[in-house]
C-alpha positions as CSV (number, residue, x, y, z in Angstrom):
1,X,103.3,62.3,93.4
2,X,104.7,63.1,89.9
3,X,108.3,65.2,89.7
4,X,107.0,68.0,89.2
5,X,104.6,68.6,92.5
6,X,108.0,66.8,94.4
7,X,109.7,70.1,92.9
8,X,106.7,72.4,94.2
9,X,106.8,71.1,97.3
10,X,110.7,71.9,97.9
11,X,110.5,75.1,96.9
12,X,107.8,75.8,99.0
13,X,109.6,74.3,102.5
14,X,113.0,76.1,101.3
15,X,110.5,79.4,101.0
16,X,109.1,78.5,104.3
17,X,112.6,77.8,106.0
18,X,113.8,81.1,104.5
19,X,110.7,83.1,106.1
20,X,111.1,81.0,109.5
21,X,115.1,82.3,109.5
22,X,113.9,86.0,108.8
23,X,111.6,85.8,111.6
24,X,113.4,84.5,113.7
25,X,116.2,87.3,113.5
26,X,113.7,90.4,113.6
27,X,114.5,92.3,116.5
28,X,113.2,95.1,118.5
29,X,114.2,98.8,117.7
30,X,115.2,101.2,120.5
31,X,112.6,103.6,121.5
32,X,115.0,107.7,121.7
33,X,114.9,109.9,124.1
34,X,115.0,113.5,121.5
35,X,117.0,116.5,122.6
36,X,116.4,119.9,122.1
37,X,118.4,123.1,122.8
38,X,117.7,126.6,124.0
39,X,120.4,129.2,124.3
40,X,120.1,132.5,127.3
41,X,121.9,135.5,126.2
42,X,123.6,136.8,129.2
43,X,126.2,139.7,126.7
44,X,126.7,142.7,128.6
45,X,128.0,144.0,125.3
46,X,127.6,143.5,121.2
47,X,129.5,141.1,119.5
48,X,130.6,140.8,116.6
49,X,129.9,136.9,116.2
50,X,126.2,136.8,114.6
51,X,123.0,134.8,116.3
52,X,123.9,130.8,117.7
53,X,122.1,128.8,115.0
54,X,123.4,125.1,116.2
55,X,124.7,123.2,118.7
56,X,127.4,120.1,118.2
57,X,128.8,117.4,120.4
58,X,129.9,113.9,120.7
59,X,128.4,110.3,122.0
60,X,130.5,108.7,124.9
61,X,131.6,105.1,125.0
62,X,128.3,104.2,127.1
63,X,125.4,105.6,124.5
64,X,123.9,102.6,122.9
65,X,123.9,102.8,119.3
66,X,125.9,106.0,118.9
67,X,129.5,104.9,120.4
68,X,131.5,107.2,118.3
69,X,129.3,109.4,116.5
70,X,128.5,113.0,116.6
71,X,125.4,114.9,116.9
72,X,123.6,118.7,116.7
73,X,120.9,120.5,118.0
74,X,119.0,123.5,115.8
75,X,119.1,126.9,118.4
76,X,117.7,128.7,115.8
77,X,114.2,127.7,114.5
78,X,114.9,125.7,111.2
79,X,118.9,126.4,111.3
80,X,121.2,123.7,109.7
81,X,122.6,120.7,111.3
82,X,126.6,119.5,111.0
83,X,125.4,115.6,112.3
84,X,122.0,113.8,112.6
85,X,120.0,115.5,115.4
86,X,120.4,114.1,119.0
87,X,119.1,111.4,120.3
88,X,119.6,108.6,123.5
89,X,118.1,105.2,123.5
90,X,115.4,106.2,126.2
91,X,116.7,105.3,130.2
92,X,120.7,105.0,128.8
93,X,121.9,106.4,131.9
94,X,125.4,105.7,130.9
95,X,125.4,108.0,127.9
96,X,127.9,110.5,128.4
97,X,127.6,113.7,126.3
98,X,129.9,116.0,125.6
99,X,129.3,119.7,124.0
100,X,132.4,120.4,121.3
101,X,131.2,123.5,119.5
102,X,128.6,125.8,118.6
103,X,127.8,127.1,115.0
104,X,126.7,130.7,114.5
105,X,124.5,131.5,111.5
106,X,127.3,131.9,109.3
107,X,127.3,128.8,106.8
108,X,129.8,126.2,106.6
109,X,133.0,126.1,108.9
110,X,134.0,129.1,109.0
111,X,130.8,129.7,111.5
112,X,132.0,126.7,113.8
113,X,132.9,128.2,117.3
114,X,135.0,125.6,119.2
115,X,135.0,124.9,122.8
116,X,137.7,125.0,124.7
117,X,137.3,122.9,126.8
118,X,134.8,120.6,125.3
119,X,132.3,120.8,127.9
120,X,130.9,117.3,129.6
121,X,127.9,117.9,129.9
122,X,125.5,117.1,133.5
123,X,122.6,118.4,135.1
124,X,124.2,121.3,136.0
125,X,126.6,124.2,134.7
126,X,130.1,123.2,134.8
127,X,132.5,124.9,137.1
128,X,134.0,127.3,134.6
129,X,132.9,128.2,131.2
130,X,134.6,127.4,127.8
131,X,135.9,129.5,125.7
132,X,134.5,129.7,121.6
133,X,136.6,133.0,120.8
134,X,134.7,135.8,121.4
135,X,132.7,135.0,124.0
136,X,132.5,132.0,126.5
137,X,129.5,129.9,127.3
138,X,128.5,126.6,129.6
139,X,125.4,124.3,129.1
140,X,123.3,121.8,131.3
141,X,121.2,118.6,130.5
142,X,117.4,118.9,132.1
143,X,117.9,115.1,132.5
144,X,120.6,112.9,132.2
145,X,118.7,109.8,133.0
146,X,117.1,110.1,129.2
147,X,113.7,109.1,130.6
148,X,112.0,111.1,129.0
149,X,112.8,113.8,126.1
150,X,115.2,116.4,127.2
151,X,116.7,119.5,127.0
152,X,120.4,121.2,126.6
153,X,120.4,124.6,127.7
154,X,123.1,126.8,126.4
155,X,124.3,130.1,128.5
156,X,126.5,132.3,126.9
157,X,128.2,136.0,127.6
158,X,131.3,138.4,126.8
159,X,132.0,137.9,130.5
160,X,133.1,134.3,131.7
161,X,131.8,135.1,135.4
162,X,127.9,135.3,133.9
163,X,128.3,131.7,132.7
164,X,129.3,129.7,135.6
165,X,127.8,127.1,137.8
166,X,127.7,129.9,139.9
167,X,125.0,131.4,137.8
168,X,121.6,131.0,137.3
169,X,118.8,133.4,135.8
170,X,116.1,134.5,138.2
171,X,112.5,135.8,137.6
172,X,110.5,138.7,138.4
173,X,107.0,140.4,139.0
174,X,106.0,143.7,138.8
175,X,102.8,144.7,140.8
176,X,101.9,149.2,140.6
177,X,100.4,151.9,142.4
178,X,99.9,155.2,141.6
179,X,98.8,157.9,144.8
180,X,98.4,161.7,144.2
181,X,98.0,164.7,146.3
182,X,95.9,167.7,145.5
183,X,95.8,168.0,142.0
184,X,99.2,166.9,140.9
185,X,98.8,163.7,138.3
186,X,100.4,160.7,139.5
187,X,103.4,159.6,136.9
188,X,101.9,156.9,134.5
189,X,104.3,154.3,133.0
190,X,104.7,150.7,132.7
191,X,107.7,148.9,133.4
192,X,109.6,146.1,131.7
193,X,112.3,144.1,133.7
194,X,113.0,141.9,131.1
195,X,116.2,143.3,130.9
196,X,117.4,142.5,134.0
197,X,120.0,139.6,134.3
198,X,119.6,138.5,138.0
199,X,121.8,135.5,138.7
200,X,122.3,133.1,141.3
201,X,124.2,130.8,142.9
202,X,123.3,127.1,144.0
203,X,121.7,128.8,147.0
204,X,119.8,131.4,145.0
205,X,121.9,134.3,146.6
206,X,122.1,136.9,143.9
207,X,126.0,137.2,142.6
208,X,125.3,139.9,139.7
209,X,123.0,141.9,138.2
210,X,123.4,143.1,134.7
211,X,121.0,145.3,132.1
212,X,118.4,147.4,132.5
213,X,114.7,148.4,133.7
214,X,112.6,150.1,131.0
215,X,110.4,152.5,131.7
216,X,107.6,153.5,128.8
217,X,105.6,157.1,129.2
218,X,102.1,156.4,128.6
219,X,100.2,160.3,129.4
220,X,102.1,161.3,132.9
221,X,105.6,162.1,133.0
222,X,107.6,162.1,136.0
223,X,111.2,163.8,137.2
224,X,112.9,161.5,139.3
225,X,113.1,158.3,141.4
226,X,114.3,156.4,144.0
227,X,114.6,152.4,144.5
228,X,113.9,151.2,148.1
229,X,114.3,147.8,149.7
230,X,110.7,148.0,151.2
231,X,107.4,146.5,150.6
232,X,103.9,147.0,151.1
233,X,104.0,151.1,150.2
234,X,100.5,151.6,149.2
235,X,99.2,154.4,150.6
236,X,100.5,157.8,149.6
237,X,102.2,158.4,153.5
238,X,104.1,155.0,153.3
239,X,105.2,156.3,149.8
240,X,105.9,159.5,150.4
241,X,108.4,158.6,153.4
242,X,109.9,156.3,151.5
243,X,110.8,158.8,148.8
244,X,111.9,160.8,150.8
245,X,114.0,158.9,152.9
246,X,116.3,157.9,149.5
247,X,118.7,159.8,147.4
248,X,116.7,160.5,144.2
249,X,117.8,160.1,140.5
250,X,117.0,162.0,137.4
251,X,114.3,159.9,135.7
252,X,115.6,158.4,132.5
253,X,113.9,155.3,130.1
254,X,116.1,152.9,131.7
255,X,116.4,152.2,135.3
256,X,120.3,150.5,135.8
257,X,120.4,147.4,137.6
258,X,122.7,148.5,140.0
259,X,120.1,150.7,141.3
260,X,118.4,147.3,142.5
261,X,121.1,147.4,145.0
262,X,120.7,142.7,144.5
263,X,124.0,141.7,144.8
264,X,123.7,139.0,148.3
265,X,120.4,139.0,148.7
266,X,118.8,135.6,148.9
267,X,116.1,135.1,146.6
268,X,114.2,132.2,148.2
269,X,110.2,132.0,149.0
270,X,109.3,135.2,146.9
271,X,111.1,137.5,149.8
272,X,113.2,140.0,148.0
273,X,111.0,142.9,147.3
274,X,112.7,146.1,145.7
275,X,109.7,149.3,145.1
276,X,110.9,151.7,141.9
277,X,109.1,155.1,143.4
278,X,108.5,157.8,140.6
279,X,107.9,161.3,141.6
280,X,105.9,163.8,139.5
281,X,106.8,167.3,141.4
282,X,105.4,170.4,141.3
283,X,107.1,172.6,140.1
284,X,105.6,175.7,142.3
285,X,104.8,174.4,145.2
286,X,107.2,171.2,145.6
287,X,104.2,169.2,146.0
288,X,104.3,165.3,144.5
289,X,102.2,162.7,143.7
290,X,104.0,159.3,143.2
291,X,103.7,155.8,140.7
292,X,105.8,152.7,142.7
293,X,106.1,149.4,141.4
294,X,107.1,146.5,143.7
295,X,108.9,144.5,141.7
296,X,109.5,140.9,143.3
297,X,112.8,138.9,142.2
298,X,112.3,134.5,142.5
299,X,114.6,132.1,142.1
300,X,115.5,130.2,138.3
301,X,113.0,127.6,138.1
């Protein structure tokens, strides 16, 4: 062996050393659990803050590989973020996250809302809502067990009682019927209860209703209406009564939630039934032919 191959061979066992050290500190990356954040709208009034576009928070002591950092959440579609998005090491139980403010789609700080509290944030809304100025809002984790990808949900209103643990937003259905007598037209309209804010406590019993029904006029127009706590009125006799029996209203586009007469009922199994009955009357001979929706209130998923 001449010099020079003793030379080659050095360099190559200090290049093979130096590949065997690299190696042998490559380690495994953390597979994320991702967030992502939607925001309910329960305002009884305008407000002069624009549209949520972000949400931002902080990492507890216990989130691996964040100890100390900050992170956001997009509300609006495509709205900028104040830290890298969030994201927990996937099953970090012990990550404790804590919601600090919200940004509205106002640019820079001046569009930072801070909470006050800062809200810690569970499975569930906390006991009171924060305030961010104008308005006051809570939030929930889907999961805090980060098993899986998760979501932070984000309720907000003018009115700190909507946005309590005490609160949750229930669902509807709408089934019609329309019955006529002689030749008088049976109202025609469809309903939209989307406007309706039911919501619930832990036990699904109904603590407020806010908003409104809508009513649109497709070729029928009717003159008033009543709201019963009945079910089953199909025929035009079960309808009729029923119409009868309650204190009609002058029928406007919007049917007021307090005419849904919710407040303490329990909205468990699909039981809690209120029918809308609208009432197209002649005007000669007082005969009516009537449209009823049933309109079915459920519990929040």
């Amino acid at each position: 062996m001449n010099i020079l191959d003793a030379r080659h061979l050095g360099s190559t066992l200090t290049l093979v050393a130096a590949l065997l050290v690299q190696v042998g500190c490559m380690g495994a990356e953390d597979a994320d659990a991702q967030g992502s954040a939607v925001a309910l709208d329960r305002t009884t009034m305008a407000l002069t803050t624009l549209e949520l576009g972000s949400v931002n928070g902080t990492y507890g002591a216990g989130c691996r590989g964040h100890v100390g950092a900050s992170w956001s959440l997009e509300i609006a579609l495509g709205a900028p973020l104040d830290n890298d998005p969030l994201s927990v090491v996937l099953n970090d139980a012990d990550c404790a996250l804590t919601l600090t403010s919200l940004h509205t789609d106002v640019a820079g700080p001046t569009g930072i809302m801070v909470a006050v509290p800062p809200l810690v944030l569970t499975t569930t809304y906390a006991a009171a809502a924060s305030s961010f100025g104008e308005f006051y809002a809570n939030a929930k984790l889907s999961s805090a067990l980060f098993a899986d990808d998760f979501v932070l949900t984000v309720l907000f209103s003018d009115d700190p009682a909507l946005a309590t643990a005490a609160n949750t937003a229930s669902l509807a259905s709408v089934l019609a019927t329309a019955v006529t007598s002689g030749a008088v037209a049976a109202p025609d309209y469809t309903l939209n209860v989307d406007g309706l804010a039911v919501l619930t406590d832990a036990g699904d019993v109904v603590q407020s209703v806010t908003g409104t029904a809508t009513l649109t006029e497709v070729l029928v127009p009717g003159q008033q209406y009543v709201v019963v706590d009945a079910t089953g009125l199909y025929t035009y006799a079960a309808i009729d009564a029923a119409f009868l029996a309650g204190v009609p209203a002058a029928l406007t586009p919007t049917i007021p939630a307090a005419a849904f007469t919710l407040v303490g009922a329990t909205l468990t199994g699909g039981t809690t039934v209120r029918t809308l009955i609208i009432a197209n009357t002649d005007a000669g001979d007082g005969v009516a032919s009537y449209q009823a929706f049933e309109v079915t209130f459920y519990p929040a998923p």
